[in-house]
Backbone as numpy.savetxt, mean C-alpha at the origin, in Angstrom:
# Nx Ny Nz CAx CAy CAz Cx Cy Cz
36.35 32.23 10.07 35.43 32.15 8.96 35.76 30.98 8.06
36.96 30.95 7.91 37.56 29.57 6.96 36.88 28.38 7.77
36.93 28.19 9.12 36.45 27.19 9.67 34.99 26.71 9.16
34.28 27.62 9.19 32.90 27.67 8.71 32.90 27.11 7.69
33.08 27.40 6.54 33.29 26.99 5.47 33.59 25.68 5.21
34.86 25.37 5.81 35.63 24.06 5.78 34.44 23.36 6.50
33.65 23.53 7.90 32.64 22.71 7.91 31.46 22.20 7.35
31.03 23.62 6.76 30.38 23.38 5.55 30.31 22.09 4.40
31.36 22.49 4.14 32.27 21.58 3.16 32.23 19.93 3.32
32.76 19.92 4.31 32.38 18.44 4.80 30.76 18.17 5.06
29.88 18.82 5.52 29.10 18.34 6.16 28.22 17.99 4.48
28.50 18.99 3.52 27.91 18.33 2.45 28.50 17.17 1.38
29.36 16.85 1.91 30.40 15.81 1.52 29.63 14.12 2.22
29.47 14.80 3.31 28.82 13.66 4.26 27.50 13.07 3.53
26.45 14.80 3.74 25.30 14.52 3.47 25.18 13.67 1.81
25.75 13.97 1.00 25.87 13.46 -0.45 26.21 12.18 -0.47
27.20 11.36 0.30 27.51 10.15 0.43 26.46 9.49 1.13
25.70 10.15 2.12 24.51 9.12 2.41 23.54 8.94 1.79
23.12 10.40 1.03 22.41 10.12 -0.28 22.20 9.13 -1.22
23.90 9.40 -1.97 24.21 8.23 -2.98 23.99 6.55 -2.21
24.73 6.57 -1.37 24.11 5.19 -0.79 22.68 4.66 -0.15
21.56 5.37 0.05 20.29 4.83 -0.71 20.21 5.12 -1.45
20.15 5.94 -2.19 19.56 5.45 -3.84 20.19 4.14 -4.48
21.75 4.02 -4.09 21.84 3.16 -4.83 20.86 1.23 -3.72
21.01 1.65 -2.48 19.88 0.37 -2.11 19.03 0.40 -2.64
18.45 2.03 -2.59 17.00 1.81 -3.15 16.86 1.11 -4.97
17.53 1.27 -5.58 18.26 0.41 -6.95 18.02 -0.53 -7.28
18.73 -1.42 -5.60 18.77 -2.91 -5.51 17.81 -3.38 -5.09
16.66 -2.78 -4.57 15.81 -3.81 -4.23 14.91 -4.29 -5.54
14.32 -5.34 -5.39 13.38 -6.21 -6.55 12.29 -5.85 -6.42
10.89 -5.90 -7.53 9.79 -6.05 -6.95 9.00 -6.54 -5.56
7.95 -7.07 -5.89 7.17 -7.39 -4.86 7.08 -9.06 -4.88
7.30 -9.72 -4.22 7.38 -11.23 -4.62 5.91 -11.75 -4.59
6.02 -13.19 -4.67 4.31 -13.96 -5.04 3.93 -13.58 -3.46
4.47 -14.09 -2.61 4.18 -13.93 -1.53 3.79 -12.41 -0.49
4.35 -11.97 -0.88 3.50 -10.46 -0.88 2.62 -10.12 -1.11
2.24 -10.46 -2.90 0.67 -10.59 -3.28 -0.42 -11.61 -3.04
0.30 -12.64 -2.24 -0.43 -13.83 -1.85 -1.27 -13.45 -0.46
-0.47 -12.15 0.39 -0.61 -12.05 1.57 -1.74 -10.56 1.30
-1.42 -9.57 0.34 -2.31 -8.44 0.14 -3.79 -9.22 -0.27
-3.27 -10.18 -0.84 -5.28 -10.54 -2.13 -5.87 -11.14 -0.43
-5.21 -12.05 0.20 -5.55 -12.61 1.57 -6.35 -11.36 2.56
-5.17 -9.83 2.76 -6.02 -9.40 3.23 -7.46 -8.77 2.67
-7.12 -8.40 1.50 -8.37 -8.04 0.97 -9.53 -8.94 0.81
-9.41 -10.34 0.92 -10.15 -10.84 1.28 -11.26 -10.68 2.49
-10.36 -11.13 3.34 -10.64 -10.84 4.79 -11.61 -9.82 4.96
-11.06 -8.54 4.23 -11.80 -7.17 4.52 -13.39 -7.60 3.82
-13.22 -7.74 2.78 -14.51 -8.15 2.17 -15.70 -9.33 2.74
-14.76 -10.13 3.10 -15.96 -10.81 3.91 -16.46 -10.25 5.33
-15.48 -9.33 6.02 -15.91 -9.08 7.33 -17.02 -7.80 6.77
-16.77 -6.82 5.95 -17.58 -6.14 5.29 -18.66 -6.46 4.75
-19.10 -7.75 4.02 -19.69 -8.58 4.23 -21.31 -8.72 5.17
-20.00 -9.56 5.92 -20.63 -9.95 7.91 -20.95 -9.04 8.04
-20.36 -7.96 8.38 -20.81 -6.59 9.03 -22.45 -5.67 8.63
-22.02 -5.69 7.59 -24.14 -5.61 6.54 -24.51 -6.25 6.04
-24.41 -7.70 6.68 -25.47 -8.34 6.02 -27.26 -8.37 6.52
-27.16 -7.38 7.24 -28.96 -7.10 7.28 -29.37 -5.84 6.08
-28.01 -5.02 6.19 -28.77 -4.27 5.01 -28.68 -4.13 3.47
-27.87 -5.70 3.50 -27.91 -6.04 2.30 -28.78 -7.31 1.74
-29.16 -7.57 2.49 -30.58 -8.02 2.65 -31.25 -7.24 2.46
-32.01 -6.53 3.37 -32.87 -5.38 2.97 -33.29 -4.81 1.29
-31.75 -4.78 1.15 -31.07 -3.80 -0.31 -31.89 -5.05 -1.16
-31.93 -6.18 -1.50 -31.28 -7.18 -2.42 -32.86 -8.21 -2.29
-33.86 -7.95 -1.02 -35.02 -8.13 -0.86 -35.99 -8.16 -1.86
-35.72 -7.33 -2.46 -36.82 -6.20 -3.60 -36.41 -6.82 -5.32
-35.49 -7.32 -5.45 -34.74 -7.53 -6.45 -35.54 -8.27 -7.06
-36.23 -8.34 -8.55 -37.22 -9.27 -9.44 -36.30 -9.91 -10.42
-36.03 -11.06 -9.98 -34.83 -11.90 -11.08 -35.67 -12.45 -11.79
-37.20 -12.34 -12.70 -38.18 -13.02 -13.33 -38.14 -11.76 -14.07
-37.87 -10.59 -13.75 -37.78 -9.40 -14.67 -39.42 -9.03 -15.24
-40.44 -9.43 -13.81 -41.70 -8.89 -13.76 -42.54 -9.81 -14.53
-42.08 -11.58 -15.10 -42.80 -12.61 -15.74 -43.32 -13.31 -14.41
-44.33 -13.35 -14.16 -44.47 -14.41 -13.18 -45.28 -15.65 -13.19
């Protein structure tokens, strides 16, 4: 039964030390650099224009009807 215990013992000795050592990486890391956000706005780009491409008949359609004279003609 002591054995038990004594393994116990260690194994949360273990588990706690791997703990503490990410958190403390997790600590050290920095934000997000320019280049990170250089590469997210890029993809969101991308998405938007292929979204875009992708309806541009029914945004046409949509945008057809639209009176930019605001009914003066």
């Amino acid at each position: 039964m002591v054995t038990l215990f004594q393994s116990l013992y260690t194994l949360s000795l273990v588990a706690g030390e791997r703990v503490s050592g990410r958190v403390t990486s997790l600590k050290e890391e920095r934000g997000a650099s320019a280049v990170e956000y250089a590469l997210l706005v890029g993809l969101i780009a991308a998405a938007v224009v292929s979204a875009v491409t992708f309806f541009r008949p029914m945004l046409e359609g949509l945008f057809q009807n639209v009176d930019v004279n605001g009914g003066q003609d």
